[in-house]
TORKOLDREN-767628 format. One record per residue (C-alpha): x, y, z; residue in one letter. Coordinates in steps of 0.25 Angstrom, whole numbers, padded with zeros to 4 digits. Layout:
! residues N
<atom x="X" y="Y" z="Z" residu="a"/>
...
***
This chain:
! residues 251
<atom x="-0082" y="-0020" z="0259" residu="x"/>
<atom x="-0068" y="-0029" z="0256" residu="x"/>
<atom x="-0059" y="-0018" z="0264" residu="x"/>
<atom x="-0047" y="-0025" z="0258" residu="x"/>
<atom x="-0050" y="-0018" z="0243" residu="x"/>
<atom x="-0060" y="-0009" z="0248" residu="x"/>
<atom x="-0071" y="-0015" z="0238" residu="x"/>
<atom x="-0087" y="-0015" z="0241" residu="x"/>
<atom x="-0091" y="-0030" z="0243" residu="x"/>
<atom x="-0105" y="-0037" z="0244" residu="x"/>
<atom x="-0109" y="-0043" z="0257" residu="x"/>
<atom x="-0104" y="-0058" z="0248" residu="x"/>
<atom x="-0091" y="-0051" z="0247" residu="x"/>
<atom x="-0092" y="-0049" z="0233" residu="x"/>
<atom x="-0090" y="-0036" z="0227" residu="x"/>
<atom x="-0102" y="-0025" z="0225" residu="x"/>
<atom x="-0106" y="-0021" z="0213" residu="x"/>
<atom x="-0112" y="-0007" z="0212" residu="x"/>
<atom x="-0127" y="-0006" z="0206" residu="x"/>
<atom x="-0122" y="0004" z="0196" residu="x"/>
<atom x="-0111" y="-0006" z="0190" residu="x"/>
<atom x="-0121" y="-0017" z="0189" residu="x"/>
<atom x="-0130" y="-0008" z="0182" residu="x"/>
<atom x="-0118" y="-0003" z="0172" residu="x"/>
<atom x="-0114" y="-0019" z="0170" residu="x"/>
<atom x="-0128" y="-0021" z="0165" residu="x"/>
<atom x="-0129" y="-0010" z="0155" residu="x"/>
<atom x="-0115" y="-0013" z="0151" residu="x"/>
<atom x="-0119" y="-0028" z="0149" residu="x"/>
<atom x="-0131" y="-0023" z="0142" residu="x"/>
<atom x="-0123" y="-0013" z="0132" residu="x"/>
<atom x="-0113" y="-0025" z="0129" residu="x"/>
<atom x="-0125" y="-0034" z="0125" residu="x"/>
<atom x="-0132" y="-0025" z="0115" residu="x"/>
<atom x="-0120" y="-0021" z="0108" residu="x"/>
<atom x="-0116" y="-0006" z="0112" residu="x"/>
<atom x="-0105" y="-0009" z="0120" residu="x"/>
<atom x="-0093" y="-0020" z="0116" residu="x"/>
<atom x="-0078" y="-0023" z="0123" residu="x"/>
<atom x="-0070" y="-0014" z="0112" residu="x"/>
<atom x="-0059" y="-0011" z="0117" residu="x"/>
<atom x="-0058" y="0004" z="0125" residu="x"/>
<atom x="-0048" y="0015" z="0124" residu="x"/>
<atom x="-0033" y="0014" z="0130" residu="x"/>
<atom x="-0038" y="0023" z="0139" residu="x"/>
<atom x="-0050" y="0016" z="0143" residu="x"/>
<atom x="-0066" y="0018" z="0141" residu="x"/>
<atom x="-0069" y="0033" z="0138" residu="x"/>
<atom x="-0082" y="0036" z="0147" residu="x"/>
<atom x="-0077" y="0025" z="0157" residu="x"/>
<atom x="-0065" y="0037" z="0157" residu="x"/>
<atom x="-0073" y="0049" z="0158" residu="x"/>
<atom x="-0082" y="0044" z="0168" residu="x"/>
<atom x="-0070" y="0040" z="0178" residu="x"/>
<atom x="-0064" y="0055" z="0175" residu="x"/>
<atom x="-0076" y="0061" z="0180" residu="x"/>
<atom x="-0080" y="0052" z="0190" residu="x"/>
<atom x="-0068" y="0056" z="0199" residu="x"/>
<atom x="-0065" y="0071" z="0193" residu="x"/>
<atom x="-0081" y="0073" z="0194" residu="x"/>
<atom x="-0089" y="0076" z="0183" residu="x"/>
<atom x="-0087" y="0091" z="0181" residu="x"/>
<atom x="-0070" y="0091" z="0183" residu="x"/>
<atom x="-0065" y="0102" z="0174" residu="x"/>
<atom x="-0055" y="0094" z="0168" residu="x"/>
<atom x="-0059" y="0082" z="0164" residu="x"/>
<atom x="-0053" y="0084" z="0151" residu="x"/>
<atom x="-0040" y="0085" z="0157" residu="x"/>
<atom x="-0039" y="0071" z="0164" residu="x"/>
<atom x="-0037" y="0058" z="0157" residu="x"/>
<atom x="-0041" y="0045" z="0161" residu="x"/>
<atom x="-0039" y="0032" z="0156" residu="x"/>
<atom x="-0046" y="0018" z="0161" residu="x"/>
<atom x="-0037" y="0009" z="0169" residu="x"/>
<atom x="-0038" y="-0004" z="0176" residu="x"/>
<atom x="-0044" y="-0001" z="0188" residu="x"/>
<atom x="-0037" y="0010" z="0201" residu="x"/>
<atom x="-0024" y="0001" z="0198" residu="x"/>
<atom x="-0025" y="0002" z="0183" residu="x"/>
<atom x="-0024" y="0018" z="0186" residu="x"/>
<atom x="-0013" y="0019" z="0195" residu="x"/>
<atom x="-0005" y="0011" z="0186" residu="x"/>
<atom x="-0008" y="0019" z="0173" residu="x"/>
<atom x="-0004" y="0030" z="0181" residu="x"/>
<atom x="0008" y="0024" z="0187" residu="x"/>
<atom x="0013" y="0021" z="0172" residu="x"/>
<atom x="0010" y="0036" z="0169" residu="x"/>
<atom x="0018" y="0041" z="0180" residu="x"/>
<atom x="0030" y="0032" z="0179" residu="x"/>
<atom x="0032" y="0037" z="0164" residu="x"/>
<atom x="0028" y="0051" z="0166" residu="x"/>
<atom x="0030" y="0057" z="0181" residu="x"/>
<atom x="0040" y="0045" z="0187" residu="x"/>
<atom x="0038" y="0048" z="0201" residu="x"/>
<atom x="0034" y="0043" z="0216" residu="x"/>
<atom x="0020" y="0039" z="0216" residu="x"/>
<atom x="0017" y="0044" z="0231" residu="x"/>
<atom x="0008" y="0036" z="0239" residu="x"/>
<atom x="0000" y="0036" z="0251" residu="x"/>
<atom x="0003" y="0027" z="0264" residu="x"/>
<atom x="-0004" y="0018" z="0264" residu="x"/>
<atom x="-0010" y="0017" z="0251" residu="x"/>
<atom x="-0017" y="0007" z="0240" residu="x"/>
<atom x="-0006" y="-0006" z="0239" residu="x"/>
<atom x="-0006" y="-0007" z="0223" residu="x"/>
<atom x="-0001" y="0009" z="0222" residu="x"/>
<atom x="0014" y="0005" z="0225" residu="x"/>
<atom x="0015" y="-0007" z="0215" residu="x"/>
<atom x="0006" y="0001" z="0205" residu="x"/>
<atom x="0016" y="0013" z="0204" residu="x"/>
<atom x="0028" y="0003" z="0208" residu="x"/>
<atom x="0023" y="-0004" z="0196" residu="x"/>
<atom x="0021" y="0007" z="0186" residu="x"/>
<atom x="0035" y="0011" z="0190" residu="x"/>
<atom x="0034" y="0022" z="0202" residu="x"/>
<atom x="0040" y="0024" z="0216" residu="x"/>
<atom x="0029" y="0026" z="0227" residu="x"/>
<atom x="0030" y="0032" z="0239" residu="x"/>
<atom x="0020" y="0034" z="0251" residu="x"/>
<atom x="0015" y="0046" z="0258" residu="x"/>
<atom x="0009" y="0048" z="0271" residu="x"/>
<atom x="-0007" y="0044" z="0271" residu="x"/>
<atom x="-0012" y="0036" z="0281" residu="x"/>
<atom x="-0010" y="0040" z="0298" residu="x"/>
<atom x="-0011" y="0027" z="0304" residu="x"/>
<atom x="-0014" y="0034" z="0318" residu="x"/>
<atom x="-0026" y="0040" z="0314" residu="x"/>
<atom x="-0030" y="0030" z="0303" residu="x"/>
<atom x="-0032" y="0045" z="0297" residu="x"/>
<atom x="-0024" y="0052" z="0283" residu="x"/>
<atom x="-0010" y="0058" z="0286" residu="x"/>
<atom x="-0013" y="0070" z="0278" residu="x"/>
<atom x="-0002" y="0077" z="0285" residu="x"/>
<atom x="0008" y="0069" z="0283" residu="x"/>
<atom x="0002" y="0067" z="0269" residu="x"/>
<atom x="0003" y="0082" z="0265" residu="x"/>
<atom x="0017" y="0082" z="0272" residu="x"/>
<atom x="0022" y="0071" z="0264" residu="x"/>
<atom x="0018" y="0076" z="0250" residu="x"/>
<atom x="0022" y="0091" z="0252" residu="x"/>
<atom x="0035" y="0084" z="0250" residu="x"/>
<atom x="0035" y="0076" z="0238" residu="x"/>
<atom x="0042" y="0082" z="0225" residu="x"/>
<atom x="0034" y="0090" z="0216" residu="x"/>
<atom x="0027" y="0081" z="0204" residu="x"/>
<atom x="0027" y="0068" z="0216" residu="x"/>
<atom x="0015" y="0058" z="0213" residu="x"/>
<atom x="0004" y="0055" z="0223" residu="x"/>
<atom x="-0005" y="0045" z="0224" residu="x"/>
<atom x="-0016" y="0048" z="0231" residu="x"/>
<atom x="-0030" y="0040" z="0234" residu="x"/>
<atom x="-0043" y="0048" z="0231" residu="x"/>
<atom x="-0053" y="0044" z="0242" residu="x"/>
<atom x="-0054" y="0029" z="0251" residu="x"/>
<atom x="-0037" y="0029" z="0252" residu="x"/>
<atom x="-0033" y="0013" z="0250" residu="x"/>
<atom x="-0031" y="0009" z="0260" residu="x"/>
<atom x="-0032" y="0019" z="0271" residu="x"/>
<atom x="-0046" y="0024" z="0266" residu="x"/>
<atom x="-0041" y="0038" z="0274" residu="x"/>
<atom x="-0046" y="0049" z="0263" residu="x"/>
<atom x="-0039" y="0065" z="0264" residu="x"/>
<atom x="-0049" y="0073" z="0267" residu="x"/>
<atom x="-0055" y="0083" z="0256" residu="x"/>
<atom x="-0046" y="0093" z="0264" residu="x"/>
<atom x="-0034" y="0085" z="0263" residu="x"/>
<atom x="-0037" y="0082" z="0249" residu="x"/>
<atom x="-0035" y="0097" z="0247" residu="x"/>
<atom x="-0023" y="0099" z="0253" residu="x"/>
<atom x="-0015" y="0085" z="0248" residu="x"/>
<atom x="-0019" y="0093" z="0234" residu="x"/>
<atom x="-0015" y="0106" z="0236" residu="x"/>
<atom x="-0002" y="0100" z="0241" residu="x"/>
<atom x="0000" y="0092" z="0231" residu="x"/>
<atom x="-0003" y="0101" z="0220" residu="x"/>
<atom x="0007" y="0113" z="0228" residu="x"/>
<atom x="0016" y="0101" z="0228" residu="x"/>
<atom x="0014" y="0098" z="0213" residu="x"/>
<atom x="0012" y="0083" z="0216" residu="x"/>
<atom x="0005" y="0074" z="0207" residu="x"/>
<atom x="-0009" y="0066" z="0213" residu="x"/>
<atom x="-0012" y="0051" z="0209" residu="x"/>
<atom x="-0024" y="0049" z="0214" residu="x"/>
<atom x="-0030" y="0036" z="0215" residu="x"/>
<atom x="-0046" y="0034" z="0217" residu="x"/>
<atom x="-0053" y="0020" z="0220" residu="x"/>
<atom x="-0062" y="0023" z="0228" residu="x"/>
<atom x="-0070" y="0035" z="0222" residu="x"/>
<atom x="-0085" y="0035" z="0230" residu="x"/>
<atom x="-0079" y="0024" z="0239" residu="x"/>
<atom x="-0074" y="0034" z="0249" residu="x"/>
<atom x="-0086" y="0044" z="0252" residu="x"/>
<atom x="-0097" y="0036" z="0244" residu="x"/>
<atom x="-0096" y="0049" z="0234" residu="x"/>
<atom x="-0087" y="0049" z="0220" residu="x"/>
<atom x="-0086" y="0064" z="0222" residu="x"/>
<atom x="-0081" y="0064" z="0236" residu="x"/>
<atom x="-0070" y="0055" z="0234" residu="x"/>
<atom x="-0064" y="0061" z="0222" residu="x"/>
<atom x="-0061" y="0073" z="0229" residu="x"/>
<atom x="-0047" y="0072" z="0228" residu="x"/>
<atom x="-0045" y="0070" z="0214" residu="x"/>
<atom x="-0055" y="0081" z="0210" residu="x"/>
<atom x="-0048" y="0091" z="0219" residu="x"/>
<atom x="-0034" y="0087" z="0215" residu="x"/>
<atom x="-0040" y="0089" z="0199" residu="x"/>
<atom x="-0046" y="0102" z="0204" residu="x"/>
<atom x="-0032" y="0106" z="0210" residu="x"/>
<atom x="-0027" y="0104" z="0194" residu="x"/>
<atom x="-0018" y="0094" z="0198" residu="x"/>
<atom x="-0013" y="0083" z="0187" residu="x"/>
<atom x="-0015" y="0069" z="0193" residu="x"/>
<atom x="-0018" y="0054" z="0191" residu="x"/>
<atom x="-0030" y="0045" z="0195" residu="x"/>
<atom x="-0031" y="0033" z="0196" residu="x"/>
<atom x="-0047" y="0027" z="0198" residu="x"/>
<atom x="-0054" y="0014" z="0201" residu="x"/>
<atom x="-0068" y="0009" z="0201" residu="x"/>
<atom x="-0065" y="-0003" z="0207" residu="x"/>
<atom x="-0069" y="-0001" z="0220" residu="x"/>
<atom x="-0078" y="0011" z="0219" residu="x"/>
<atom x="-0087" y="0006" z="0208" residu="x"/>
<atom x="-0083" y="-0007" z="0214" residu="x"/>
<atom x="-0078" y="-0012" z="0200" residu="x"/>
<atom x="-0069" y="-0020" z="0206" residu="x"/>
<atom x="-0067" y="-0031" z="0195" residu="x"/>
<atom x="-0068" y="-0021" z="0183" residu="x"/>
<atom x="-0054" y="-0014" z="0185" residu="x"/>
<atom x="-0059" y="-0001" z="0181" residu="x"/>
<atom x="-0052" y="0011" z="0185" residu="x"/>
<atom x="-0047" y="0025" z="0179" residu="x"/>
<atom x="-0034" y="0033" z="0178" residu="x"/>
<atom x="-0035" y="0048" z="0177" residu="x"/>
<atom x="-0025" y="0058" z="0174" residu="x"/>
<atom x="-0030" y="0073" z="0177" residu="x"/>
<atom x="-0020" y="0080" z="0167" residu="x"/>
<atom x="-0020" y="0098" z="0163" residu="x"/>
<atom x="-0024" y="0099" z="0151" residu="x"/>
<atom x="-0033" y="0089" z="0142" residu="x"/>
<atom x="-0021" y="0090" z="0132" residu="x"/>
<atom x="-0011" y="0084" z="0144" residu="x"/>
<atom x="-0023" y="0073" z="0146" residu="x"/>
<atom x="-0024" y="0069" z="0132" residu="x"/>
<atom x="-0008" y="0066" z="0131" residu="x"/>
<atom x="-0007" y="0059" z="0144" residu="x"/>
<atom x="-0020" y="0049" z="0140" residu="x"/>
<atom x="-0011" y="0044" z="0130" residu="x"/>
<atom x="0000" y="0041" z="0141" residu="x"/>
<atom x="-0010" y="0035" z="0149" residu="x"/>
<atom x="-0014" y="0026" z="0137" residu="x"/>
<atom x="-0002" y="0022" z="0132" residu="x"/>
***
């Protein structure tokens, strides 16, 4: 492991590549060379089943209301924070609230898209543990329609994850509270070892019927480092309110 970027690394320091993506490279390779597959450009939004699949993969396979949640392919986690930076400074100019500490690149991200960050209490340096409750105690006060960002499993750079009770809690406050989730997920399978365990938080928030933005890599996950390949979702009420916003999101 390089602890630094938290990335999987061989015992020559080199980065490992997964079993599975070698076996996709070849039959990628193999469909290039026969003919069935060319470098066409792609949507705005990005490669349709590429799309599909990261909706699924972090809402699961049987989420009611897939339908209702659009997603556009980005330049890796970063790409997705910024498309939804861009978004928010033009729709919903708000406070992007942060955890402290939290990942380095979220303050110029937002900063950069035009947004005032903020932090709120995350990390108890006593017990090397999470604050939950000064957590909770912090956002009970935030104005109503307040953005916050909040990482799904493996926190950067604390690794201290809310439990699933604590997950339960943070969303029924915030929903009472009518505040508006950013969640941003990089490390799906890398927490736990399992993709359903660590997206939890992100199927429980859609479950509560909350609206919300996520923001997903596969960099360090599928260890795709060099690919930049990431995903930003937007989890919207109706498919008629998904269709409009995907041509916000292209544009």
């Amino acid at each position: 492991m390089n602890l630094g970027v938290g990335a999987y690394r061989t015992d020559e320091e080199k980065p490992y590549v997964f079993e599975v993506v070698k076996d996709i490279e070849k039959e990628l390779l193999d469909e290039f060379v026969s003919g069935k597959l060319n470098k066409e450009y792609l949507p705005i939004e990005g490669h349709t089943g590429f799309n599909e699949a990261s909706k699924k993969l972090i809402f699961g396979q049987n989420c009611q209301n897939l339908d209702s949640i659009v997603t556009v392919q980005s330049i890796s986690g970063t790409g997705a924070l910024r498309i939804g930076g861009e978004f928010l400074k033009k729709f919903m100019p708000e406070i992007v609230y942060v955890p402290n500490p939290t990942w380095s690149n979220h303050y110029s991200i937002f900063e950069n898209s035009g947004l005032k960050t903020s932090e709120y209490p995350y990390f108890d340096p006593k017990d090397k543990g999470l604050d939950f409750e000064g957590m909770v105690d912090y956002l009970s006060k935030l104005k109503e329609g307040s953005i916050v960002l909040l990482h799904v499993a493996a926190h950067n750079p604390t690794g201290v994850d809310p439990t699933k009770e604590n997950w339960s809690q943070i969303a029924d406050l915030m929903k009472s509270k009518k505040l508006f989730p950013f969640f941003d997920t990089a490390y799906q399978g890398f927490a736990s070892g399992s993709l359903e365990n660590d997206a939890f938080p992100i199927r429980l928030f859609n479950e509560k019927g909350f609206q919300m933005f996520v923001a997903q890599s596969y960099a360090k996950n599928m260890g795709l480092y060099g690919e930049r390949i990431g995903a930003f979702h937007v989890v919207c009420n109706t498919p008629d309110t998904a269709n409009k916003l995907l041509s916000q999101l292209k544009y």
